[in-house]
N, C-alpha and C positions, 0 to 999 in steps of 0.2 A: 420417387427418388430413393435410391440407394445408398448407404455409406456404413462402416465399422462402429462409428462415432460421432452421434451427431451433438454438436457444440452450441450451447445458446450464450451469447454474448462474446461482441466484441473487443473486450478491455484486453489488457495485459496478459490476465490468468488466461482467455481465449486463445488470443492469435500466440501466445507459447504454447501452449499445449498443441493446437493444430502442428506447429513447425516442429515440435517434438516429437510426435507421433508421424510427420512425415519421414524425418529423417530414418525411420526402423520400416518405414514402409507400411504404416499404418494409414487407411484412407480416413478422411472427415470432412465434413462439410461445418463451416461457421455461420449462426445467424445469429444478425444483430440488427433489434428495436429500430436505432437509433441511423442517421444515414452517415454519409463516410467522413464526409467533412466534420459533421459534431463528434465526432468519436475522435476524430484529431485535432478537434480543438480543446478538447479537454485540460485545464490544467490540476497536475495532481502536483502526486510527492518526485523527489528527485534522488533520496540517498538510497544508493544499491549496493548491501551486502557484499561480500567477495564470492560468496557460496551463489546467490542472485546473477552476479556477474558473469561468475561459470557457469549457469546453466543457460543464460541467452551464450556463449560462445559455443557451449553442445548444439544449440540448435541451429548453428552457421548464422547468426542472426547479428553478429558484434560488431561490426566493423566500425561503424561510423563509433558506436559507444567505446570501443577503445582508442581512438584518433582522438574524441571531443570529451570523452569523460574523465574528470579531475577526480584523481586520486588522494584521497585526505587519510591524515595519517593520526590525526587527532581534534577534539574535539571542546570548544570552551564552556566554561559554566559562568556565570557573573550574579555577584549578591554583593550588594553595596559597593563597598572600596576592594572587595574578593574577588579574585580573578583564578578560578581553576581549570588547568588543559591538563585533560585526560589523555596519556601517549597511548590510544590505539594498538599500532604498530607495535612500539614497546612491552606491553602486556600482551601483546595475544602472537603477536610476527604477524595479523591481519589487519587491513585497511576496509574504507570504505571506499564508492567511487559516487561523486557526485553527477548525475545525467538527468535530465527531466524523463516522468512517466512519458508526459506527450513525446518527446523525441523517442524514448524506445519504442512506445507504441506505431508512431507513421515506421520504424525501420521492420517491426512484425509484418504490420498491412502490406508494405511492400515487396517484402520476402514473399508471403504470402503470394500477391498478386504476381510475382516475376516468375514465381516457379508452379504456376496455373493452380494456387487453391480455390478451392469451393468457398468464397466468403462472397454471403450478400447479405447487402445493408437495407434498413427498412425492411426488415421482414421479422412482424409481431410473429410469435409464438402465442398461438391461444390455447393451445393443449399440449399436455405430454401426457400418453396413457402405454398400459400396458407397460410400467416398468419393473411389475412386481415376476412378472414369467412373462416366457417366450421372447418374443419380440418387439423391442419398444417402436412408439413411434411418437412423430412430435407432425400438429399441424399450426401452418401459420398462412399469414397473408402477406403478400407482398405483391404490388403495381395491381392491387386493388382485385387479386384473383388468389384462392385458398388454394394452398399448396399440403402436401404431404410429404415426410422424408420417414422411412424406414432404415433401421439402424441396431447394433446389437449392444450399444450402451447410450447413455446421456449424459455430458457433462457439463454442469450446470452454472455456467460463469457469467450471469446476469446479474448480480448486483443483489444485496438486501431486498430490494421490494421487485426481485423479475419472478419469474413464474416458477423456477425449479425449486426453488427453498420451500415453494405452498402448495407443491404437489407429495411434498412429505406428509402424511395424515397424523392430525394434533396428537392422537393418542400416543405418536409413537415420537416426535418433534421435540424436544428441549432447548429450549430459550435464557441462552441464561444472558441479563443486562444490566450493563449500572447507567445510569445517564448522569453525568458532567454540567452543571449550572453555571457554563459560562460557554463561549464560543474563543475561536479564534477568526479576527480581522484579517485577512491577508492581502498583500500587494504587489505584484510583478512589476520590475520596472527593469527597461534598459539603461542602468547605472551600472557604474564598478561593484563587485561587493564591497561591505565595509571590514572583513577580512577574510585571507586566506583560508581560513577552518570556519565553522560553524558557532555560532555562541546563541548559547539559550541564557533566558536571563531571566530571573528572578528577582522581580522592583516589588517597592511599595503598592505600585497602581497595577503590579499585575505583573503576567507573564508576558514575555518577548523573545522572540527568534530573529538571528539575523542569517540570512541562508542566500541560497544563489541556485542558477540553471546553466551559469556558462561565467566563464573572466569578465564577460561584459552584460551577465545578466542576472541581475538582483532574486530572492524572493523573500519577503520581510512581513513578520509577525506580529498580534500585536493582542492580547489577550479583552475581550470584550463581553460586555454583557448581551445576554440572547434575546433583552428589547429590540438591541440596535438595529438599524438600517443602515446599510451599505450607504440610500443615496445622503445617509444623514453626516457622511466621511467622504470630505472634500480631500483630495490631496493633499493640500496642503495642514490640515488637521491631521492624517495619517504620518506626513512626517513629523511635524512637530509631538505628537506623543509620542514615536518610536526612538526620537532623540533624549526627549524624558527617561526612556527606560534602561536606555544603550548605558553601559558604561562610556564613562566620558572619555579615553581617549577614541575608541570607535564611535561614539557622537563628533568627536570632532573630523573625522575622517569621514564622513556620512554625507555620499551625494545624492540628490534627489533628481527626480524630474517627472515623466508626466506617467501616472501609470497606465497597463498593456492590459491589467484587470485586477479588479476588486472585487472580493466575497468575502463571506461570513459561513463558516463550516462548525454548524455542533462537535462539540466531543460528547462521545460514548463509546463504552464495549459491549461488545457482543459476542456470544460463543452461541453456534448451532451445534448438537449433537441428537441422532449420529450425522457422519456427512455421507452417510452413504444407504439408502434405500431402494433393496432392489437391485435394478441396473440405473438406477441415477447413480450420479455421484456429485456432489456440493465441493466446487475452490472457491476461492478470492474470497469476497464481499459476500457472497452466497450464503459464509459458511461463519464467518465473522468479522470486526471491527472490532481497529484496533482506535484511540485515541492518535493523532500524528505526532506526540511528544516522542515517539519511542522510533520513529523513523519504519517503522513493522508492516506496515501495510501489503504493501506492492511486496515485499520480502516474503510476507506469509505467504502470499497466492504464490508467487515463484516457488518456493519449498512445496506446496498443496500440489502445485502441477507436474513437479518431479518428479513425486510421489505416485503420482497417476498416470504418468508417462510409462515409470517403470511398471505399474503393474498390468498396464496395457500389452508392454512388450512381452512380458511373462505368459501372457494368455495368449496371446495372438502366438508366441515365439514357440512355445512350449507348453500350450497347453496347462498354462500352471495359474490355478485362481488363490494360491494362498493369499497375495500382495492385495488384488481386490479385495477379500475378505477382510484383511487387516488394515487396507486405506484409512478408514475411518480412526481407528485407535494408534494408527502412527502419526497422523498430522495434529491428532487432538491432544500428542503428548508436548510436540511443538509450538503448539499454538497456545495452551493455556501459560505457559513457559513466558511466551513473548508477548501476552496480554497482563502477566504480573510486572513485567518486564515496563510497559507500557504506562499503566497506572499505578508503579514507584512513581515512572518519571513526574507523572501530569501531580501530584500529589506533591510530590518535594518543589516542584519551581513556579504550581501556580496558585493565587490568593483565592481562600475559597470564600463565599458569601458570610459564610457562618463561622468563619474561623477565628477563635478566643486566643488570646495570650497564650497559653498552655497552647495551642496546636502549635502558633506560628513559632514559642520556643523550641520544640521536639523539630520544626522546620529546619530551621537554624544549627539546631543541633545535624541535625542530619547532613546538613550542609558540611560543619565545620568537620565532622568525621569525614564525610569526603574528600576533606582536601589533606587533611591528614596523614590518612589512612591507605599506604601502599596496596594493601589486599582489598580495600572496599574500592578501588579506583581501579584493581585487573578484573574484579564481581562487574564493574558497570563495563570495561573496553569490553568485555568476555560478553555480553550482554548485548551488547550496542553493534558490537561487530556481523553478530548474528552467530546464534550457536550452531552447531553442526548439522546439517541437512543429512 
């Protein structure tokens, strides 16, 4: 097999990039691990940039996401009896749009599948070689028979532990991580949200999120230690802490019912550099993690793949390898940005193990300047909204 660009992984950063580079006329082929249905059952994050936003409209990919996605124009903070909404909109003239990854992702596949791309599922990649000269190539298996694809780039959108990131050789790979000594609980439910915008909260017993997927679908937080067990969180203990944590008048508005799923996701950051070796090139998860306090995730990989769209076009259009060259040090100018970005958040609103009087007053502090403070409140909308791709 043949292609321009061969694509490992099916997530988000993938099937945009393929539809990106279709739209300029670029060919690519997508392979992904995992089979079709688990790649759409995925539940991830759901807040998407406005910068995020426009780039699924470049790639004809929006439609249902502008019909179904809620536009939030601000955002709450809660500590104690303190209630602070950050006007968004106000400070920046930019919003967010609430949509699930899963729903973007089935409208990518789809795009994909409607206008005849090359994506096939269940197809391990067990090698990528030849991406230092000439011509790369990746082999894999798939329906139990090894395949081969030839191709004049790699791009590498499998996830932390897929195969692109550890075809970088150690000598030349930088790892930089902090790991987070707590998790977050999560739970999907089909209830109302318990309000219109978002409220992160900052309790005694921990951090909590109150979020959504849709007007009639919840997705609720709830800060946890990294012993726990999911099956050791009956529903109804899941509600009753997160009513603990809620500010009370959104505790009292808070409907329950049966959840759609329940997990336990570590925080940690991660930074790869460089993200570009060769003719690989490293987006999404590949290349880094973010903490979910900061909404950044899915946002990074959207801005990584922009990035690589355009310098695809540039070569393919004109001949012109400046943007590949520089891939690497323009995404990593944006990414470290929205990893500081990231672990303020998780720092100011969640209880850390080791945390003394002295930390949790500088906490507090932190807090009370934020609500304050006109310019420290347009620092976090400016932040939050997503800086400029």
């Amino acid at each position: 097999m043949r292609t321009q660009v061969a694509i490992v992984g099916a997530g988000p950063s993938g099937l945009l990039l393929s539809q990106l580079l279709h739209v300029h006329g670029i060919d690519s082929i997508v392979l992904e691990r995992r089979s079709r249905a688990y790649v759409l059952a995925r539940v991830r994050a759901g807040v998407l940039e406005q910068g995020t936003a426009d780039i699924v409209r470049r790639a004809g990919a929006a439609t249902r996401m502008d019909a179904e996605g809620i536009v939030h124009g601000g955002v709450g903070i809660s500590c104690g009896d303190r209630r602070i909404r950050i006007d968004l909109a106000g400070h920046t003239g930019r919003t967010v749009l609430v949509y699930g990854q899963t729903e973007l992702t089935r409208d990518l596949v789809e795009k994909r599948e409607a206008l005849g791309g090359k994506l096939i599922f269940e197809a391990d990649v067990v090698a990528i070689e030849h991406v230092e000269a000439g011509e790369p190539s990746l082999t894999f298996r798939h329906g139990g028979i090894e395949r081969r694809v030839v191709c004049d780039f790699v791009a590498g959108c499998d996830g932390f532990h897929g195969i692109s990131r550890n075809c970088i050789p150690p000598h030349v790979l930088q790892v930089h991580e902090r790991i987070y000594p707590f998790g977050w609980l999560g739970l999907l439910s089909d209830t109302p949200p318990v309000s219109e915008e978002l409220i992160y909260v900052n309790h005694e017993r921990g951090f909590a999120l109150a979020s959504m997927r849709s007007r009639a679908r919840s997705r609720y937080y709830v800060q946890c230690s990294l012993d726990e067990r999911v099956e050791d969180w009956s529903d109804e203990r899941f509600w009753a802490e997160l009513k603990t944590r809620l500010p009370a008048d959104a505790a009292a508005r808070l409907e329950t019912g049966p959840s759609l799923e329940k997990s336990i996701a570590p925080l940690r950051s991660v930074v790869t550099e460089p993200m570009r070796h060769g003719r690989l090139f490293l987006a999404g998860d590949a290349a880094h993690i973010v903490p979910p306090t900061g909404a950044k995730g899915l946002n990074l990989a959207a801005s990584d793949v922009h990035y690589l769209a355009e310098a695809f076009v540039g070569f393919y259009g004109r001949g012109d390898e400046a943007a590949l060259d520089g891939y690497s040090a323009r995404c990593l100018s944006r990414i470290w940005k929205a990893e500081r970005f990231s672990w303020w958040m998780t720092s100011l609103l969640h209880r850390f193990p080791d945390q003394t009087s002295f930390d949790r007053g500088v906490q507090l502090a932190e807090l009370d300047y934020l609500a304050q403070s006109r310019h420290a409140q347009a620092a976090f909308a400016e932040n939050y909204v997503g800086l400029p791709i």
